[in-house]
LUMVEXGU-826615 format. One record per residue (C-alpha): x, y, z; residue number from 1; residue in three letters. Coordinates in steps of 0.1 Angstrom, whole numbers, padded with zeros to 4 digits, always signed. Example, Ala and Ser with C-alpha at 12.3 -4.5 7.8 and 13.67 -1.06 7.14 Angstrom:
% residues 2
     xx     yy     zz  fiza  vexmi
  +0123  -0045  +0078     1    ALA
  +0137  -0011  +0071     2    SER
//
This chain:
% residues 497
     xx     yy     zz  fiza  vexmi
  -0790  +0241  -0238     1    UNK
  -0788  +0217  -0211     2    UNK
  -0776  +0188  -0232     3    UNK
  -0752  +0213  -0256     4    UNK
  -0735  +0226  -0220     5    UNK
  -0732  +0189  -0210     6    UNK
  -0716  +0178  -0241     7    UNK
  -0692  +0207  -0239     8    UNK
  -0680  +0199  -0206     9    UNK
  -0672  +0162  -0213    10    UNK
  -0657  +0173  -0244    11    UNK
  -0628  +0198  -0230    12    UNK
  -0625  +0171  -0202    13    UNK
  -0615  +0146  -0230    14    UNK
  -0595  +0170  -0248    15    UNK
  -0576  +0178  -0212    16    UNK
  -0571  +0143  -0200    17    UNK
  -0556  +0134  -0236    18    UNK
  -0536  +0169  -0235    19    UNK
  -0520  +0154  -0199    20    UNK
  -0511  +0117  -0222    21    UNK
  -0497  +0131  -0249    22    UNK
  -0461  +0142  -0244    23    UNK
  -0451  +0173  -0258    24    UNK
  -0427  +0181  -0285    25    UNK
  -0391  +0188  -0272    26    UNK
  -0385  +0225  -0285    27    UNK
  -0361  +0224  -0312    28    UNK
  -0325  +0234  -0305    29    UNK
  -0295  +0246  -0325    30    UNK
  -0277  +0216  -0320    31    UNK
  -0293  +0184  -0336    32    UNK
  -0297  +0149  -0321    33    UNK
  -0280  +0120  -0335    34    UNK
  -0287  +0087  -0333    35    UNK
  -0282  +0066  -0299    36    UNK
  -0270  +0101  -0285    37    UNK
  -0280  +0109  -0247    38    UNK
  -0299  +0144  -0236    39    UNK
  -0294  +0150  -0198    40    UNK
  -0307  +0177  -0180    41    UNK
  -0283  +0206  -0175    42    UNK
  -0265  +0200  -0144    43    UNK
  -0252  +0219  -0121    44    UNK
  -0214  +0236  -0115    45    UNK
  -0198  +0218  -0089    46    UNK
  -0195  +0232  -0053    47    UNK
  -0159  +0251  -0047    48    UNK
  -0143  +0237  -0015    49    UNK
  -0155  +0270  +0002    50    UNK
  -0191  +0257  -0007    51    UNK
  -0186  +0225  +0003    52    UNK
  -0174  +0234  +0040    53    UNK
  -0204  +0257  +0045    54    UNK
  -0231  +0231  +0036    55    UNK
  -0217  +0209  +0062    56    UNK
  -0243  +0204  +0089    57    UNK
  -0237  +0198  +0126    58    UNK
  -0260  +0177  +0150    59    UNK
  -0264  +0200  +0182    60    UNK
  -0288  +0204  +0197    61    UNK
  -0309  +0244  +0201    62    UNK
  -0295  +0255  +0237    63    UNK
  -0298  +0293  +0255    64    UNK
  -0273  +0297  +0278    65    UNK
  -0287  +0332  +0289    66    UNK
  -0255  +0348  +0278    67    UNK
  -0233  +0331  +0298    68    UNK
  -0196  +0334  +0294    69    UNK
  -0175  +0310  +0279    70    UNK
  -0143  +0315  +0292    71    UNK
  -0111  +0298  +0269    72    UNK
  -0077  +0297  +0286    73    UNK
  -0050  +0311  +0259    74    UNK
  -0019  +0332  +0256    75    UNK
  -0013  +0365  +0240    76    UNK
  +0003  +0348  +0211    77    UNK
  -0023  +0329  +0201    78    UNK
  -0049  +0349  +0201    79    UNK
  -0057  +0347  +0170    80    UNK
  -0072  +0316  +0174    81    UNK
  -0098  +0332  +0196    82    UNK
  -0113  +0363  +0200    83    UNK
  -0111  +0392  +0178    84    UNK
  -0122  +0426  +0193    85    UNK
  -0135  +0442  +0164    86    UNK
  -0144  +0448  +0129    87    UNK
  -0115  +0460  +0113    88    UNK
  -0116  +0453  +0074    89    UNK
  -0088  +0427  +0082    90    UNK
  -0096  +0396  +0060    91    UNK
  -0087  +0370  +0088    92    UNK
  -0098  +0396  +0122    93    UNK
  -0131  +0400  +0105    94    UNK
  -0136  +0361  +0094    95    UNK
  -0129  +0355  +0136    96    UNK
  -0152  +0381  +0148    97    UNK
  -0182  +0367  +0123    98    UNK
  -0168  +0333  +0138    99    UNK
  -0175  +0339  +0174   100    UNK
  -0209  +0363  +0167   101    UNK
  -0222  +0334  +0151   102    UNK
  -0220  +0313  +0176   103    UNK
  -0226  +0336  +0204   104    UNK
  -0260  +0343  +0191   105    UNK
  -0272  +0306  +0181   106    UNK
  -0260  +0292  +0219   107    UNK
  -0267  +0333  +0236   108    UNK
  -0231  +0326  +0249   109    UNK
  -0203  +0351  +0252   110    UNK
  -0170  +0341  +0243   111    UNK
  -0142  +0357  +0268   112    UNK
  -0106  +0349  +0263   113    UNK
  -0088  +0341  +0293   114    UNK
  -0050  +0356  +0284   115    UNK
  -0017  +0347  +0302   116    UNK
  +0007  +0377  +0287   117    UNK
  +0039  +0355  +0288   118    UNK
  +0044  +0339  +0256   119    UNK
  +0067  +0311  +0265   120    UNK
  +0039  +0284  +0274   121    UNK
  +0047  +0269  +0307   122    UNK
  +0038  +0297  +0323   123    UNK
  +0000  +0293  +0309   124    UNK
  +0000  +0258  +0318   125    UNK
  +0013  +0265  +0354   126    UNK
  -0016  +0290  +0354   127    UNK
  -0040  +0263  +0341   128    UNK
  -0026  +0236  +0368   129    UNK
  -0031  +0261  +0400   130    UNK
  -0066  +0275  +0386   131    UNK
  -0076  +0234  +0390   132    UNK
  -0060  +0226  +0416   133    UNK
  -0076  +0260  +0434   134    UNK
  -0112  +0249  +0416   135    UNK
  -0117  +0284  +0413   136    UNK
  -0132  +0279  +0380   137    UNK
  -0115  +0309  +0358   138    UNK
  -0122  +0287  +0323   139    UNK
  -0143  +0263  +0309   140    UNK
  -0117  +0252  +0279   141    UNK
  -0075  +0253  +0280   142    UNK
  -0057  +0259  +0244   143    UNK
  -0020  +0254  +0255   144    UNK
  +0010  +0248  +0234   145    UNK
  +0011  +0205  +0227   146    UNK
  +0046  +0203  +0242   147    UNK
  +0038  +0215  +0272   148    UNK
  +0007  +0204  +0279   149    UNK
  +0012  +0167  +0288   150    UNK
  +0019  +0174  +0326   151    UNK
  -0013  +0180  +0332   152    UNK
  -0027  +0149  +0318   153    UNK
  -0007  +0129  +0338   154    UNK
  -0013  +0148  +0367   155    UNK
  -0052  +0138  +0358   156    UNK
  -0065  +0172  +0355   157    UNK
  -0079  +0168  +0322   158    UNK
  -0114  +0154  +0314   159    UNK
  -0117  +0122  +0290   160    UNK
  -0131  +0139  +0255   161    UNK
  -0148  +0105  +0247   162    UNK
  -0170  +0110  +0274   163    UNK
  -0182  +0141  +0262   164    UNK
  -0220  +0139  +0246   165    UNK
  -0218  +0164  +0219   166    UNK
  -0183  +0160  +0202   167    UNK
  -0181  +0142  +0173   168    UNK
  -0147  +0132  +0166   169    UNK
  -0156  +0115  +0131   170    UNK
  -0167  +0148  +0118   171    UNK
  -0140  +0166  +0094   172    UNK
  -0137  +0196  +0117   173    UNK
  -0111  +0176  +0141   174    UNK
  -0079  +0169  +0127   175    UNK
  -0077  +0129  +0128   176    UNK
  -0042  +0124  +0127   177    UNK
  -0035  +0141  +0159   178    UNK
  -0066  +0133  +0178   179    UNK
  -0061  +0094  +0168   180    UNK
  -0021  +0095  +0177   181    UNK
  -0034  +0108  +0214   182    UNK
  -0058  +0083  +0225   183    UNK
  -0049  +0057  +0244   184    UNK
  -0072  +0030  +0250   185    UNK
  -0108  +0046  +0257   186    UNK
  -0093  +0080  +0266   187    UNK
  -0079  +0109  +0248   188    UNK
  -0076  +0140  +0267   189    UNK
  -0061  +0169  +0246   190    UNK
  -0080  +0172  +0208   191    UNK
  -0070  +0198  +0180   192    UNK
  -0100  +0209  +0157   193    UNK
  -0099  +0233  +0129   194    UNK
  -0104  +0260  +0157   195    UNK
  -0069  +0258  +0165   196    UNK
  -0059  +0276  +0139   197    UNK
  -0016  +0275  +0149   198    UNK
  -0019  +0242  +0132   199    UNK
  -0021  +0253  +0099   200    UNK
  -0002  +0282  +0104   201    UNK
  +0029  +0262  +0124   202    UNK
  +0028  +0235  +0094   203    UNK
  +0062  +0232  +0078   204    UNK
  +0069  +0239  +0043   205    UNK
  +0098  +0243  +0019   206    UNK
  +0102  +0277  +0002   207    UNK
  +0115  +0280  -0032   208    UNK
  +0133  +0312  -0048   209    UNK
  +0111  +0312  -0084   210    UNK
  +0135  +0343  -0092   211    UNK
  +0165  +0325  -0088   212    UNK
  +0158  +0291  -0099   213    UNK
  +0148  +0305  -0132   214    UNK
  +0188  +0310  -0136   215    UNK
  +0194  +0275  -0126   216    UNK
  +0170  +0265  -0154   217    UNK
  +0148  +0241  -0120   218    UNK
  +0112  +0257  -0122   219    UNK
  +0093  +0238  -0150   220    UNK
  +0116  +0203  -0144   221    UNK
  +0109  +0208  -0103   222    UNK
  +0071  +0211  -0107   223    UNK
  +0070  +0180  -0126   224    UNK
  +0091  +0159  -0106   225    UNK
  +0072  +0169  -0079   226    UNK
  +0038  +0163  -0094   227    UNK
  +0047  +0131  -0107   228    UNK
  +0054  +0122  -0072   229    UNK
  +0092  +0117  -0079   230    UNK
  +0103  +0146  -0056   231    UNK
  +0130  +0127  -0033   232    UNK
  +0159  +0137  -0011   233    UNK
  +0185  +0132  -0032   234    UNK
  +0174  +0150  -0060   235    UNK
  +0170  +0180  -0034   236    UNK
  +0203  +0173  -0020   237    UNK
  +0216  +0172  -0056   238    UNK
  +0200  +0211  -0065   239    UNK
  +0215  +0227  -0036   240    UNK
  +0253  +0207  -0031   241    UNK
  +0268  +0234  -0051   242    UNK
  +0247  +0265  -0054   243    UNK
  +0273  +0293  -0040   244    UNK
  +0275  +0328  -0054   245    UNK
  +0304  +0352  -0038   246    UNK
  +0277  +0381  -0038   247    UNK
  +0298  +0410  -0021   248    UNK
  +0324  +0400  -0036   249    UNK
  +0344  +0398  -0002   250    UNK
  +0358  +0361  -0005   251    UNK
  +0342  +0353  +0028   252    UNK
  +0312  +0327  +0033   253    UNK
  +0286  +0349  +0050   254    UNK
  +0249  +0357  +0050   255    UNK
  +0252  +0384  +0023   256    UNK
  +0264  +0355  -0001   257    UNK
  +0237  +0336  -0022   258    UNK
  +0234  +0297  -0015   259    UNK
  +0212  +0269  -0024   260    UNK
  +0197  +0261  +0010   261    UNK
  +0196  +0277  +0045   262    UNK
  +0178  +0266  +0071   263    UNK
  +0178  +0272  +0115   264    UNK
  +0190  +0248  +0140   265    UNK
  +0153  +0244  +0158   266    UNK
  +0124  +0234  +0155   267    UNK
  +0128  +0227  +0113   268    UNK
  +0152  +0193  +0121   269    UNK
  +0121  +0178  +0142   270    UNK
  +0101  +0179  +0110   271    UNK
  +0126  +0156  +0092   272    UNK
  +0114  +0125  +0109   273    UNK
  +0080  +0131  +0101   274    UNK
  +0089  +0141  +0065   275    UNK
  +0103  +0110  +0056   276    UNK
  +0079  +0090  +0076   277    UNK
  +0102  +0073  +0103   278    UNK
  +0078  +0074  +0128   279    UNK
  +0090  +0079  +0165   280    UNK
  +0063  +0060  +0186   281    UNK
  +0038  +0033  +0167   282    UNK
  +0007  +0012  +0186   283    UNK
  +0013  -0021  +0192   284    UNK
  -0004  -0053  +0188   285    UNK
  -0025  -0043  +0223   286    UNK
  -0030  -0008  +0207   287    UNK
  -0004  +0012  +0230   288    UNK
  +0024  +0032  +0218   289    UNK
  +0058  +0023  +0219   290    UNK
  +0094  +0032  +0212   291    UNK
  +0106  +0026  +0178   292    UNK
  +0127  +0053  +0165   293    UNK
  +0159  +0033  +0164   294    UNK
  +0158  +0020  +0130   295    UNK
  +0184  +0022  +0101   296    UNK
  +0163  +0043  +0083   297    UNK
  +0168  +0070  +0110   298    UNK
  +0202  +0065  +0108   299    UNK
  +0202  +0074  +0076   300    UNK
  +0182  +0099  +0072   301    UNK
  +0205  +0117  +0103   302    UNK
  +0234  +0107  +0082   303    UNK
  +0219  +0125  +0051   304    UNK
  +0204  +0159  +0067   305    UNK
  +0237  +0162  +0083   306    UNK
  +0257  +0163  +0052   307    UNK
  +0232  +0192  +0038   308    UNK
  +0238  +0208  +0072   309    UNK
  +0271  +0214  +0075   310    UNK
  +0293  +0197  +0045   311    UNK
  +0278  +0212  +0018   312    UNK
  +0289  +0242  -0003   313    UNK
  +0255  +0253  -0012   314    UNK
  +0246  +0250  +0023   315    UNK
  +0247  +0284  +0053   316    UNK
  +0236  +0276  +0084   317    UNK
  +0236  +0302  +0106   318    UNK
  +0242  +0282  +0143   319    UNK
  +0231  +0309  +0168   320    UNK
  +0202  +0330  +0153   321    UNK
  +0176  +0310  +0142   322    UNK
  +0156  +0338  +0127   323    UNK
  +0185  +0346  +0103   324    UNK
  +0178  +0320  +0077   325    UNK
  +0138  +0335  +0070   326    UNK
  +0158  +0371  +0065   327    UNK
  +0182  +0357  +0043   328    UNK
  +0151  +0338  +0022   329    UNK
  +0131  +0368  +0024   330    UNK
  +0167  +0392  +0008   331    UNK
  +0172  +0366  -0021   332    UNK
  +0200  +0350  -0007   333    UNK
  +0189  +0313  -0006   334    UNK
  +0173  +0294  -0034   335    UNK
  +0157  +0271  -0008   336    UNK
  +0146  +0274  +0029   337    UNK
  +0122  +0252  +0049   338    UNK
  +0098  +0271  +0073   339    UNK
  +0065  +0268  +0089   340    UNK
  +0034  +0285  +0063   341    UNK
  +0029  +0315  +0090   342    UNK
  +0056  +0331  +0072   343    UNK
  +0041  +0336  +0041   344    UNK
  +0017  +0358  +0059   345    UNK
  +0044  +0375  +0077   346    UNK
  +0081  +0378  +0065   347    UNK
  +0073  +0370  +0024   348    UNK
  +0047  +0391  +0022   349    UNK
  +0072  +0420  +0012   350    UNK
  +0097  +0393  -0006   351    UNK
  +0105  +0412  -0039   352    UNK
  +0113  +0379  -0060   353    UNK
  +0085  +0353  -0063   354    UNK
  +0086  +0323  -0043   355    UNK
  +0067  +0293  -0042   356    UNK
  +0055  +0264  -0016   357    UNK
  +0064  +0229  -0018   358    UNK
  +0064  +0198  -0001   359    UNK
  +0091  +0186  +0015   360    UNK
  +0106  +0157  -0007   361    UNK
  +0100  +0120  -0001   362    UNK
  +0129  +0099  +0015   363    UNK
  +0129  +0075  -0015   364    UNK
  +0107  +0064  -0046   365    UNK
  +0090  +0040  -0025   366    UNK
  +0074  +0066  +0000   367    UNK
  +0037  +0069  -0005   368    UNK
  +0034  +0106  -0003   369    UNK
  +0045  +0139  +0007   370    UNK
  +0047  +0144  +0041   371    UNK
  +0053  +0172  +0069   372    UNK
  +0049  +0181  +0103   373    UNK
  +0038  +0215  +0124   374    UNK
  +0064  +0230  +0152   375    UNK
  +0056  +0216  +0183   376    UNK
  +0040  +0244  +0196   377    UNK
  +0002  +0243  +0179   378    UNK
  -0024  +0239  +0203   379    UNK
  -0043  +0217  +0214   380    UNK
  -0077  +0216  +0236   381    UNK
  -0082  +0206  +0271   382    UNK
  -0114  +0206  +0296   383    UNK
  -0108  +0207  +0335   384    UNK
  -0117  +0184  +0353   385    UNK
  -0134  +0212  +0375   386    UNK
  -0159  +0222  +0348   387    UNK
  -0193  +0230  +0360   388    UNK
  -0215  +0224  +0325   389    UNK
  -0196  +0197  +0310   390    UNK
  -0223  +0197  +0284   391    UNK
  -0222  +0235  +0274   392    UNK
  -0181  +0231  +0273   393    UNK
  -0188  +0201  +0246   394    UNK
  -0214  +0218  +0226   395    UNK
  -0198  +0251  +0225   396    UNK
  -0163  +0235  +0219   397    UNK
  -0180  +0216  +0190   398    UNK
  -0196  +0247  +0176   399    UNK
  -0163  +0263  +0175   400    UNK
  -0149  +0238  +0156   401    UNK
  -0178  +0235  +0131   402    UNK
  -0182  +0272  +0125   403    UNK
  -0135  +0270  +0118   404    UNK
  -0144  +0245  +0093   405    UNK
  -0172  +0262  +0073   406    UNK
  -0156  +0299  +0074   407    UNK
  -0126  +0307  +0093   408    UNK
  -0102  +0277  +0084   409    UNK
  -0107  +0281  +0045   410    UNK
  -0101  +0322  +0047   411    UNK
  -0064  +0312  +0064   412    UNK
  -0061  +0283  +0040   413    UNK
  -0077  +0293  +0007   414    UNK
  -0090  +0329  -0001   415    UNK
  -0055  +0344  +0021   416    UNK
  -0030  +0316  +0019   417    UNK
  -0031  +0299  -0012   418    UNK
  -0043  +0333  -0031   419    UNK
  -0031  +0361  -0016   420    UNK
  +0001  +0352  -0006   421    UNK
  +0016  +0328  -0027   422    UNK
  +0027  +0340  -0059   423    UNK
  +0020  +0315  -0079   424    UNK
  -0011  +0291  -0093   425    UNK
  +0012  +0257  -0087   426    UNK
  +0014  +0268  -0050   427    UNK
  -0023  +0260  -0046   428    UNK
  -0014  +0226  -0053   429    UNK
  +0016  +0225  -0033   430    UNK
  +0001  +0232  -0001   431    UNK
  -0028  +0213  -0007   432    UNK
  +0000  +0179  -0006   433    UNK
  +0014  +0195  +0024   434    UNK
  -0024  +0198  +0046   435    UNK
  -0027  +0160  +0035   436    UNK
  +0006  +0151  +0042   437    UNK
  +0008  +0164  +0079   438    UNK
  +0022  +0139  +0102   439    UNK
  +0018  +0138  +0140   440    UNK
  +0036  +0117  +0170   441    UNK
  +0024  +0108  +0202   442    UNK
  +0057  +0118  +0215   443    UNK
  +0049  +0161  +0211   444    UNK
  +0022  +0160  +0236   445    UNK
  +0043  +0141  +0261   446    UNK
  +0076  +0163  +0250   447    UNK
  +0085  +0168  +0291   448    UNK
  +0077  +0128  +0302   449    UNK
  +0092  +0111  +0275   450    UNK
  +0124  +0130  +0273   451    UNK
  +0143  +0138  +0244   452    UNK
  +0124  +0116  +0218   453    UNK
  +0102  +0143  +0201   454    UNK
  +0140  +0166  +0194   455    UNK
  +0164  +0137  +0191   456    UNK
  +0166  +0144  +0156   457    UNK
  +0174  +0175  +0164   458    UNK
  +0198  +0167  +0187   459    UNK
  +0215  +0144  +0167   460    UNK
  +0225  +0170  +0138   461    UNK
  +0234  +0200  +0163   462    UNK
  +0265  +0174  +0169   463    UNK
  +0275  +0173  +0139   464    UNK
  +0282  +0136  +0145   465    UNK
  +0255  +0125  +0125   466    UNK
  +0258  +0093  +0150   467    UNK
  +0216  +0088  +0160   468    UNK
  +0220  +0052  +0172   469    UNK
  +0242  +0067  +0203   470    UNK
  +0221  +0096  +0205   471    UNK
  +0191  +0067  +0207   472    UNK
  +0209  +0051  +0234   473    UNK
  +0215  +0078  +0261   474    UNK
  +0180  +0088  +0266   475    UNK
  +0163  +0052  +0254   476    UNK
  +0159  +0039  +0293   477    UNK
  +0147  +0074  +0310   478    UNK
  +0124  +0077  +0276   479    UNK
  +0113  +0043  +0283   480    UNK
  +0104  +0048  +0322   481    UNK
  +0091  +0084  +0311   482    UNK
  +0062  +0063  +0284   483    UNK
  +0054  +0036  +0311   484    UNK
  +0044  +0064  +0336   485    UNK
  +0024  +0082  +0311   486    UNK
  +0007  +0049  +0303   487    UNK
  -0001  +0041  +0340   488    UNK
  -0013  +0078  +0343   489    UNK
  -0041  +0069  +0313   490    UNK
  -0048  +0038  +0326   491    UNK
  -0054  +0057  +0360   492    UNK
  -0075  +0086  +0349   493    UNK
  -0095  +0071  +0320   494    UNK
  -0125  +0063  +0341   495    UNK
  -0130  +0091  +0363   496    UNK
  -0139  +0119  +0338   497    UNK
//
């Protein structure tokens, strides 16, 4: 029995080992394999963009700050790049709340907005400037509107963000093309992350009439000139020259009438320049910025944006309300507008006709891409220079960011933007050329020191002149001490903090 039990043993051991050697039979399948034909392993569905942004990992480190408060300078108006109170059922309140719960419980932080009520901006940085000056330590991070804020970098009341350990401004949760037109040198000391969520919202877009422009026979041919990248000024200029319809009937030109194009006397000219990419400031060979706006292209391009201003038939422009053009859009009156995206969350949302988002077009065939720019009144980030815990400032600031990027920024940009609001599958794409296209200029931060170059455009139309090189002229030498100053002031400060 011994020697049978023996014999058994090294027989299923044989019978295992050669069970392991041999490979199996592949089962057989429905679908036969041919000759020289590859089987792969079923692979996976790709991650959605909303899947992609979540499995994005951060580097901080585990910190308790025993529920300390983090206290964030902001106004009223921009709250909503913030705090949220509650749940509500709100879409966008509800992805801010989850936001700032998340982070308050991985950090045990509590994050306290720090509101100034008047909604014009200076009056939230003059806060911020006497709060430093006073050192009596009211916040630990500033969000002020861009075109006000430069003031108080010269004044050198702003820590250097590229001293700060913990943020990473590689990472795709700060918006490189502002953060990069800033620095100066080794210093950069206002940022904008996905947390600042006005960015997105104050990007500039041009609306399109799909109602209307179905009786002018432009939807399928406009989506695929645009696609094919051939989308240029002149063919814009050439759809709206004479788009007029007497609607009421009256014989006079007025906002009840239906034209091809209205547009306000604000904010929408600065976004021209960055459109067509004539850049108003470029670094130099010793990496500074400098002046060059004065070229013929800009004279051009003034030249053109005048004509659709105010010599066109298909044009209204409505001089003294600048809110008049988004009602007239919004009524069916213009077949195209150009506005920043906030309003399809806003005024559109109610538009009976459908509508859809485009780029703005190229200045010529030879332009690259698409291009835009955001109203000069997004915000950007700021830490005093009177800080306490510099460190919890950076890693909370960074956590803010990372946590917009994964969650927040994609509910404004893809599950409520691109889906709820626009009415139309093209749109998606449309506004996905605008985010890339986004343009930024050194001169917006520094609005108030280098004077007049971030609206000259602006400026130029209103006088109906279209004459830019004489505009250029009148402000080029206070512009030009203005940037020197501002210069001096990095050169000054970019040590100390």
């Amino acid at each position: 029995m011994k020697h049978f039990s023996a014999l058994l043993l090294a027989l299923l051991i044989l019978l295992s080992s050669c069970s392991e050697a041999v490979p199996q039979e592949p089962e057989q399948t429905d679908t036969p394999v041919t000759e020289n034909q590859t089987v792969t392993p079923e692979t996976a569905a790709p991650l959605t963009e909303l899947e992609k942004r979540a499995s994005v990992k951060d580097t901080l480190p585990e910190k308790d700050y025993g529920g300390t408060e983090f206290r964030i300078s902001t106004k009223q108006g921009t709250l909503y790049e913030i705090d949220a109170e509650e749940l509500t059922g709100d879409l966008l309140n509800d992805a801010l709340y989850d936001r700032n719960l998340r982070i308050e419980d991985r950090f045990n932080v509590r994050i306290v907005p720090v509101i100034t009520e008047a909604g014009d901006g200076m009056t939230q940085v003059n806060n911020v400037r006497q709060s430093i000056i006073s050192a009596d330590n009211t916040f630990d991070l500033a969000a002020t509107y861009v075109f006000t804020t430069g003031s108080i970098i010269t004044d050198g009341y702003y820590r250097n963000w590229l001293n700060m350990d913990y943020n990473d401004f590689s990472k795709p949760w700060w918006i490189h093309g502002i953060n990069d037109n800033f620095r100066v040198g080794d210093a950069v000391y206002a940022v904008v992350g996905d947390m600042c969520l006005s960015t997105l919202k104050l990007t500039y877009g041009l609306f399109y009439n799909r109602t209307r422009g179905e009786d002018y026979g432009l939807n399928v041919s406009l989506y695929d000139t645009v696609l094919s990248g051939n989308w240029v000024l002149d063919d814009f200029l050439s759809a709206v020259s004479e788009v007029y319809e007497d609607t009421n009937g009256d014989t006079i030109r007025d906002s009840e009438d239906f034209y091809g194009f209205t547009g306000e006397c604000a904010t929408n000219l600065d976004i021209y320049s960055f459109a067509f990419d004539i850049p108003i400031m470029r670094r130099n060979e010793e990496g500074k910025p400098e002046l060059v706006f004065n070229t013929e292209k800009a004279v051009s391009a003034a030249e053109k944006i005048s004509r659709l201003y105010w010599e066109m038939n298909g044009s209204y422009i409505p001089e003294s309300d600048s809110g008049l053009p988004v009602v007239m859009f919004k009524d069916g009156h213009a077949l195209f507008t150009t506005t920043w995206l906030g309003n399809a969350f806003a005024s559109y949302r109610e538009m009976e006709d459908d509508y859809s988002i485009l780029p703005y077009p190229k200045w010529d065939e030879n332009q690259e891409k698409y291009m835009t720019g955001a109203m000069d009144n997004y915000s950007v980030l700021g830490i005093p220079i009177t800080v306490t815990d510099p460190e919890m400032v950076s890693i909370i600031t960074e956590s803010l960011n990372v946590e917009s990027y994964r969650t927040l920024f994609p509910v404004y940009y893809e599950q409520a933007l691109q889906n709820k609001y626009s009415r139309d599958p093209e749109s998606i794409e449309m506004i996905n050329m605008l985010m890339e296209g986004r343009n930024f200029d050194f001169s917006t931060l520094f609005a108030g020191q280098i004077t007049g170059m971030s609206t000259l455009f602006r400026t130029v139309i209103n006088s109906k002149n279209a004459d830019f090189a004489s505009n250029y002229a009148k402000i080029a030498k206070v512009a030009q001490k203005g940037l020197e100053k501002v210069l001096k002031a990095y050169e000054d400060h970019a040590d100390g903090n």
